[in-house]
Each structure stands twice: as structure tokens, then as C-alpha cells.
C-alpha positions as CSV (number, residue, x, y, z in Angstrom):
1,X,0.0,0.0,0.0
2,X,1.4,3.4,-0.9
3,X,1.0,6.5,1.2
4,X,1.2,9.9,-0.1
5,X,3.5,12.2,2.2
6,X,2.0,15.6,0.8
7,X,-1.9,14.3,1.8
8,X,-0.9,13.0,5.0
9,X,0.7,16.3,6.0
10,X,-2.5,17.7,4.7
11,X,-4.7,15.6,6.9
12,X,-3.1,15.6,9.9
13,X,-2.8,19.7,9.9
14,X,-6.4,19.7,9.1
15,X,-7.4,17.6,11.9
16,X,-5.2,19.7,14.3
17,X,-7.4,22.4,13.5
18,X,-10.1,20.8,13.9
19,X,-9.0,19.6,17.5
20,X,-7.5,22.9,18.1
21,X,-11.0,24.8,17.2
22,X,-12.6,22.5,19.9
23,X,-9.9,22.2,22.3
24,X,-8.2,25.8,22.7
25,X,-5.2,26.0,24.3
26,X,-4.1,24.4,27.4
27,X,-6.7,25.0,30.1
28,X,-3.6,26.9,32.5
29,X,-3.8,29.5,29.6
30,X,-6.9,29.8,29.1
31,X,-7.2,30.9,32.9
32,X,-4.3,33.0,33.0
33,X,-6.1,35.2,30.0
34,X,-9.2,35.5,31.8
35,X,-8.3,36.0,35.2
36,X,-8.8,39.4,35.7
37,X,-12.2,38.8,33.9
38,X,-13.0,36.0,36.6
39,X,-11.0,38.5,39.8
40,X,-13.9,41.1,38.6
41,X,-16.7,38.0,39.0
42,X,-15.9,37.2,42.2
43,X,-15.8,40.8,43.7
44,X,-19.0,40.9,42.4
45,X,-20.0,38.0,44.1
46,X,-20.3,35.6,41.5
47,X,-20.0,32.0,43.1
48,X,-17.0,29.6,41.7
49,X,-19.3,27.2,40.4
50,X,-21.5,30.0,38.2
51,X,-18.0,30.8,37.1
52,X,-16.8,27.0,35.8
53,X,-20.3,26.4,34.4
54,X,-19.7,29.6,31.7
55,X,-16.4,28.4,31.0
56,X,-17.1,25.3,30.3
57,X,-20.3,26.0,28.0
58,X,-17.8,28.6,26.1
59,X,-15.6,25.4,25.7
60,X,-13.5,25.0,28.2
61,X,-12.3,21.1,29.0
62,X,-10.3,19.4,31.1
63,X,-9.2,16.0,31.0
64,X,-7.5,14.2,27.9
65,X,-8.8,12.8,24.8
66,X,-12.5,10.9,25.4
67,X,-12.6,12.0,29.1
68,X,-12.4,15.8,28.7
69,X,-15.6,17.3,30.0
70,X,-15.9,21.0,31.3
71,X,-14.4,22.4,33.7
72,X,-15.1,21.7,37.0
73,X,-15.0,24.5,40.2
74,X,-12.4,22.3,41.6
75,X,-10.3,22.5,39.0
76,X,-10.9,26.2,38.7
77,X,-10.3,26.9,41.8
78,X,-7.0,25.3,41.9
79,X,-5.7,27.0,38.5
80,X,-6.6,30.4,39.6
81,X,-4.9,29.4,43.1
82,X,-1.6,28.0,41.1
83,X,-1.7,30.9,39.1
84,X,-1.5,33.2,41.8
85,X,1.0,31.6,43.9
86,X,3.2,31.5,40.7
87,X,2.8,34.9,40.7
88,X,3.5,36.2,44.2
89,X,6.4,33.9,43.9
90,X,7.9,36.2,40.7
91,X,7.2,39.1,42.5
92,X,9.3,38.1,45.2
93,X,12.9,39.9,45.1
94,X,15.3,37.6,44.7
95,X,18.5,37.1,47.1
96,X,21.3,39.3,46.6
97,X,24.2,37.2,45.4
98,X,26.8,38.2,48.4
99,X,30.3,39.2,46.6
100,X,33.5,37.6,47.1
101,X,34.6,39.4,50.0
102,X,31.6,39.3,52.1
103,X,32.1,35.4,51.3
104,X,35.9,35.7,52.9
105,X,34.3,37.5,55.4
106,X,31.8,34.9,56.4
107,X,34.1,32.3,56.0
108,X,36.6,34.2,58.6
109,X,33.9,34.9,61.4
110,X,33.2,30.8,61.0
111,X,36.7,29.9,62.3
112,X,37.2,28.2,65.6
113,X,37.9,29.7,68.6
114,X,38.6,28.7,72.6
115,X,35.6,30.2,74.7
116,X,37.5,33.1,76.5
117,X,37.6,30.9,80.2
118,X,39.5,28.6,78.3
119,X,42.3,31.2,76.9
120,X,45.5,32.0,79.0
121,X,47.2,35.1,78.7
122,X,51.0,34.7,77.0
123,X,53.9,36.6,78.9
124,X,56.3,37.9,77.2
125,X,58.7,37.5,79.7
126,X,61.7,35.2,80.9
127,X,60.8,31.5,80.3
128,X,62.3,30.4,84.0
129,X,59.6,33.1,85.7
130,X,56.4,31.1,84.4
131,X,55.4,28.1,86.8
132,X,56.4,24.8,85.3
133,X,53.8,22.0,85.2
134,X,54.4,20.5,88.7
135,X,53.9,24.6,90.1
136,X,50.5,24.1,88.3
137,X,49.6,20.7,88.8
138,X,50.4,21.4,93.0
139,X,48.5,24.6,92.7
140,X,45.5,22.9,91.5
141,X,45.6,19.9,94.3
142,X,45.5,23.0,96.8
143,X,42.4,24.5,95.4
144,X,40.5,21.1,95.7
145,X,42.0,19.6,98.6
146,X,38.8,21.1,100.7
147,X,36.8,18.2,98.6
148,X,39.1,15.5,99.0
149,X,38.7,12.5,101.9
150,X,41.2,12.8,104.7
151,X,42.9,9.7,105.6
């Protein structure tokens, strides 16, 4: 069986018009055109559901292939609510990238450091005037010797 390219390309661009011409474009679009139309609706207190219905008898679907049926408030509700969280988000200012030497900065303030009972002050002075470690171990006995049993 032979095809011919040139009517197939015919025939399928015509039936995507034809499916286009029922079908519109994607249903997020369709909302995001009209939702100043539908903001205006509700302030006048038109309910979600009067809303859906209107859309849907002016065409608009949801669903895919043979399950699309109109829109429903549900799924109205949620576009127009993904809509405007998309929105709020874009509006958002963004994070200033910090420059390099706020980054060395950071990175210097993060270093380690002994908590300040835990630091000795350095003399500068002759070696044999500091206590060697027996001086320190005996003085250290004497402060805790009150806490110790007596034999």
C-alpha cells in the first residue's frame, strides 16, 4: 500500500485544526487570559461554580482525549490558586548574590575559637619566671583539697 506524504501532511494539519478549534489551548492559559475577567466575577460575588459552568459551556475542557468534559470548580479553583502563587512567587525579590569578599568575610567569622575561660594570657617574659607543670599541677591539688577524703 502506498501513502502519499504531501496528503498525510494535509490531513493531519487539518485535523489539528479541527482539534485545536474545539480544544483551545491548554486549560492553564486559558485561565491565566481571563483571570482578571474571573478576579472582577468574584468581587462581584459571583460564586466559583457560576464561574466553571460559563467556562465550560464557552468550551473549556479538562481531562484528555475521550474523558475531557468541562471544567469543573475544583479544578478552577485550583488553577486560579496555582496561578497566583506562581505569581507572588515572581514578584518576590530575589536574594542578593553576596560578593566575594563578604564570602571571605563569612568564611573568617566561622573559624574556631577557645571560649574566653579557656584562653591563658601569653607573657612575654623570661621563660624560668612562668610556673612549670608541677607549680600548676600542685597549685590545682590545693584549690581542691577542701573536697578530698582525709585519711
Amino acid at each position: 500500500m502506498a501513502i502519499d506524504p504531501k496528503r498525510l501532511q494535509r490531513d493531519a494539519r487539518t485535523l489539528k485544526k479541527a482539534r485545536r478549534s474545539h480544544e483551545g489551548d491548554s486549560t492553564m492559559a486559558a485561565i491565566r487570559a481571563v483571570l482578571p475577567v474571573i478576579h472582577e466575577l468574584r468581587t462581584d460575588g459571583v460564586r466559583w461554580s457560576d464561574i466553571a459552568a460559563a467556562l465550560g459551556e464557552q468550551g473549556l475542557m479538562q481531562g484528555k482525549g475521550k474523558h475531557r468534559i468541562p471544567i469543573t470548580t475544583n479544578r478552577l479553583t485550583s488553577l486560579v490558586t496555582q496561578i497566583e502563587r506562581a505569581v507572588k512567587v515572581k514578584e518576590r525579590p530575589k536574594p542578593r548574590a553576596p560578593d566575594q569578599a563578604q564570602k571571605i568575610n563569612a568564611l573568617q567569622n566561622r573559624r574556631a575559637s577557645l571560649a574566653l575561660e579557656l584562653t591563658t594570657e601569653v607573657d612575654a617574659g623570661d621563660p624560668k619566671d612562668r610556673p612549670t607543670e608541677e607549680d600548676l599541677r600542685r597549685a590545682a591539688l590545693d584549690r581542691i583539697r577542701s573536697v578530698l577524703k582525709k585519711d
